[in-house]
N, C-alpha and C positions, 0 to 999 in steps of 0.2 A: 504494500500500500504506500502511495504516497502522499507527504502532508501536506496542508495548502495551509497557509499563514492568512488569518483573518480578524477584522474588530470591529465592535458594537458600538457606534455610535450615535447620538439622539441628535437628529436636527431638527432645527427650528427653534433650540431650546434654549429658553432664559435664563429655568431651573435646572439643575440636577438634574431630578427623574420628569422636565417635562420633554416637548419634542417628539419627534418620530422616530421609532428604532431602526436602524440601519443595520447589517450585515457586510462589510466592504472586506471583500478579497484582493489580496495587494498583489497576488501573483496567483494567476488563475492560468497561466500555459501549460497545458498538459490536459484541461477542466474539457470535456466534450459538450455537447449541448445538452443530451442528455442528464449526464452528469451534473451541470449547471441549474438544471430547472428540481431535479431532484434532490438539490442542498437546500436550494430554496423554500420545497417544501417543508424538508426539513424544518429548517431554520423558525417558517410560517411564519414569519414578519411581513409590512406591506411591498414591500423590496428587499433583496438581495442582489447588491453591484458587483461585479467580476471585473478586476483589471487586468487589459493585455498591454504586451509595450506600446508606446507612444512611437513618433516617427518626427517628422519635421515641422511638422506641423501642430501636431499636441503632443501635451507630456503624457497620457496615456487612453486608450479606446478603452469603452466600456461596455459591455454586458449587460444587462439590467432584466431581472425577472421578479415575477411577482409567483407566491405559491400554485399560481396553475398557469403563468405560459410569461411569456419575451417582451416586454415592451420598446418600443424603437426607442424614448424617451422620456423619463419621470425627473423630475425636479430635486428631488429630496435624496437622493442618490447620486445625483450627477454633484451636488454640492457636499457630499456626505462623504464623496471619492474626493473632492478637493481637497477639503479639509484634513483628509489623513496624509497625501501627498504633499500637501504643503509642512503638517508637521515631520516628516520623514525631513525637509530643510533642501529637496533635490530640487525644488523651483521657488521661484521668487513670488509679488503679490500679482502679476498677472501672469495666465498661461491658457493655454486651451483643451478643451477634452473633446473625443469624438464618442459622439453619440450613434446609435443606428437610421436618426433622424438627422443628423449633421454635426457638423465642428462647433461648439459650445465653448465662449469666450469667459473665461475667469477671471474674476477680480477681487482680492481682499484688501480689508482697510479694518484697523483698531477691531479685530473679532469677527468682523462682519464678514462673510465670505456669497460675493454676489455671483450669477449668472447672466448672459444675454441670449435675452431667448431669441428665436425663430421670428420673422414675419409671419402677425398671423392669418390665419385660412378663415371663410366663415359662410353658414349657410344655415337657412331657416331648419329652427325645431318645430315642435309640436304646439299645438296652438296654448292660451294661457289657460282656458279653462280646462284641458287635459292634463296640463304639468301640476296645478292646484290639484285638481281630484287625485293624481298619483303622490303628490306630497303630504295629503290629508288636511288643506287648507281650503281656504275658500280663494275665489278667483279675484279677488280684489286685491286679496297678498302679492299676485305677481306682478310687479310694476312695470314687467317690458314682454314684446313676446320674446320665447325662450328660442339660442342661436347653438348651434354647433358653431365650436371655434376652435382651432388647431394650432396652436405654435409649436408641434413637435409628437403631441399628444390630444386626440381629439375629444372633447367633452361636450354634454350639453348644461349650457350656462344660462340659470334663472336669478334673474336679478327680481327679490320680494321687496316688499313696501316698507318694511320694520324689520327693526333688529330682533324684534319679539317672534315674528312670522319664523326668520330661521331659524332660533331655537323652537319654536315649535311645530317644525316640519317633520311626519311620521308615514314613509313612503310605506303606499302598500306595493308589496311585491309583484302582484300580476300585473297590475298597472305601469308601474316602474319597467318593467320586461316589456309593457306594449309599448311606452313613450318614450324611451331611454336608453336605446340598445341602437348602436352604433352596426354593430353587425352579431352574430351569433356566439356564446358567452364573453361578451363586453358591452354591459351593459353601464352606467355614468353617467352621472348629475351634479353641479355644483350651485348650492344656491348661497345665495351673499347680500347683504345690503352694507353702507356706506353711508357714516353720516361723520364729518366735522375731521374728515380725513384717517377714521378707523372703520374699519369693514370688517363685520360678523361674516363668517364664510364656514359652510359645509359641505364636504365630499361626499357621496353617497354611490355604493359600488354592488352590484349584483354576485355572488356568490354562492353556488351548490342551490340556486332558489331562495337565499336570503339573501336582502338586501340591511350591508352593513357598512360603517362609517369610517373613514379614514383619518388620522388624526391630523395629518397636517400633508398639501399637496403642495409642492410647489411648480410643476406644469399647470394645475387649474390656478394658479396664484398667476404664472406666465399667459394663460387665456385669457382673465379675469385684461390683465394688460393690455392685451392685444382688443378686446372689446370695447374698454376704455377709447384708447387710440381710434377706430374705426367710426366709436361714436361723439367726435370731437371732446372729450375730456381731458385730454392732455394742454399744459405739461401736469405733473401728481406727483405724489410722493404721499403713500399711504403706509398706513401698519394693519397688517390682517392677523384675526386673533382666531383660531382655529381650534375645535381639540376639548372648547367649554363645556359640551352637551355627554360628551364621553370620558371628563373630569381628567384629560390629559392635554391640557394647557400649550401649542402653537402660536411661534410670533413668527411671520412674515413681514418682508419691505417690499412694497412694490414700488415700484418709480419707474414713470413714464416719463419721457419726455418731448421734446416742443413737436420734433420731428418724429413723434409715435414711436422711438426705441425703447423696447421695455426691457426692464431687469429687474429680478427675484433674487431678494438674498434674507439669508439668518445665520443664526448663531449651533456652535456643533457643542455636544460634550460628548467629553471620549469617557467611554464605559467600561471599557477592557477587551480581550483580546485572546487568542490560542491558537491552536492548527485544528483542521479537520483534516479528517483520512479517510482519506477516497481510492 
C-alpha cells in the first residue's frame, strides 16, 4: 500500500470549529479516479481536493470530489488547497490553481486568502411561485425570478425578500428534484438576501433523495457575484454569513467590482493532518 499525505482544514472560518471541512491531498500522483472519488466517500465531507503538480502556469491542478462524483469547480477547496500550499512557504501571496473548469487566480493578504472566479454564464430558472412552493414559502418571499448562473459551477440562485424568509426556507424534496436539478443526480439551490452590505445565504443540495445543506459554498458565493454584476450592482464588497440554520457559522467576502470582476475569499484553520493508504 501506499500513503498519500493529507489535512483537514475549515474554511471560511472565523472560529476554530466554524467553516467548512476540507480534506486536501498535497500529493495525490499515483491516486486513480476511482481511487479519488472512493476516499472521498470515505472521508464524507462536502469536498475532498486532490493535488497534482503544477506547471507554468499554476502552482498546482486540482481534483475536486464530492462523496458521490467530480466537480469541475467548488470554491471552498480550491481556496482550502491555497491555503495549505501557501503555508508549505513554496509560493508567495499571489499564484494560480487549475481547476477542471479553468486556471483560478490566487490572492492572499493579512489571512484573507481570495479567488477570481470565472465570467459568469446565466439563464432562466423556474418560475417564482415554483421555487416558493419547493422552498416551503410563500411566493412573495422571492424577490426576483430564480436564474441559473455558472462561474465555474452551475446553481440555481433565488434571491428572497428577508433575511427571515432564508432562514426559514424548508425545501420539500420532490419539488426540489422537479425545480432544481441541473441534470440527473445534481440537483442545487442557493437562496440569499442582502441588506446594508451583509447577505444571509443558503446552499441547499439533493442527496440519496434528501435534500441537505451545505455549510458554506464558495462557487455559489462566486454566482451570487457574477449575478450581482449582470444585474448592475457592482462595484460591492459584501460579507456573507452562511452555516446559521445548521449552527456551523460561515464568513465569506464577496467583492465585485466596477468592471463586474468578482472575487471570493475567507479565512482557513488548519485542523490536523496524516497519511491515508490506499
Amino acid at each position: 500500500m501506499d500513503a498519500y499525505p493529507f489535512q483537514i482544514v475549515n474554511v471560511f472560518a472565523e472560529q476554530r470549529f466554524g467553516g467548512n471541512p476540507l480534506a486536501v491531498f498535497t500529493d495525490a500522483a499515483g491516486l486513480s479516479d476511482d481511487d479519488m472519488q472512493q476516499i472521498a466517500r470515505q472521508f464524507n465531507l462536502s469536498e475532498s481536493v486532490f493535488l497534482f503538480p503544477g506547471d507554468a502556469d499554476c502552482a498546482a491542478s486540482l481534483r475536486i470530489f464530492t462523496p458521490g462524483h467530480e466537480l469541475p469547480f467548488a470554491g471552498h477547496p480550491t481556496l482550502g488547497a491555497a491555503a495549505v500550499l501557501h503555508a508549505a512557504g513554496e509560493h508567495g501571496d499571489a499564484f494560480a490553481l487549475r481547476t477542471r473548469s479553468g486556471l483560478i487566480a490566487i490572492s492572499h493578504d493579512d489571512g484573507v486568502f481570495r479567488l477570481r472566479a470565472l465570467p459568469a454564464q446565466a439563464r432562466p430558472g423556474c418560475g417564482a411561485g415554483e421555487a416558493a412552493a419547493m422552498l416551503g414559502l410563500d411566493e412573495a418571499d422571492v424577490a426576483h425570478a430564480p436564474q441559473w448562473v455558472d462561474t465555474g459551477s452551475e446553481q440555481l440562485l433565488i434571491a428572497l425578500s428577508s433575511r427571515e424568509a432564508v432562514l426559514r426556507a424548508r425545501p420539500d424534496p420532490a419539488l426540489f428534484i422537479r425545480h432544481a436539478t441541473l441534470r440527473p443526480g445534481r440537483s442545487v439551490a442557493y437562496v440569499w438576501h442582502q441588506r446594508e452590505g451583509v447577505a444571509t445565504v443558503r446552499l441547499f443540495f439533493e442527496q440519496d433523495g434528501a435534500v441537505l445543506e451545505d455549510p458554506g459554498t464558495g462557487s455559489a458565493c462566486a454566482n451570487l457575484g457574477g449575478w450581482c454584476a449582470r444585474n448592475g450592482l457592482s462595484p460591492l464588497s459584501w460579507r456573507l454569513e452562511q452555516g446559521e440554520a445548521i449552527d456551523r457559522p460561515n464568513v465569506l467576502y464577496l467583492d465585485v467590482d466596477a468592471d463586474g470582476a468578482v472575487s471570493v475569499g475567507g479565512r482557513t484553520q488548519f485542523m490536523g493532518g496524516g497519511e491515508f493508504r490506499c
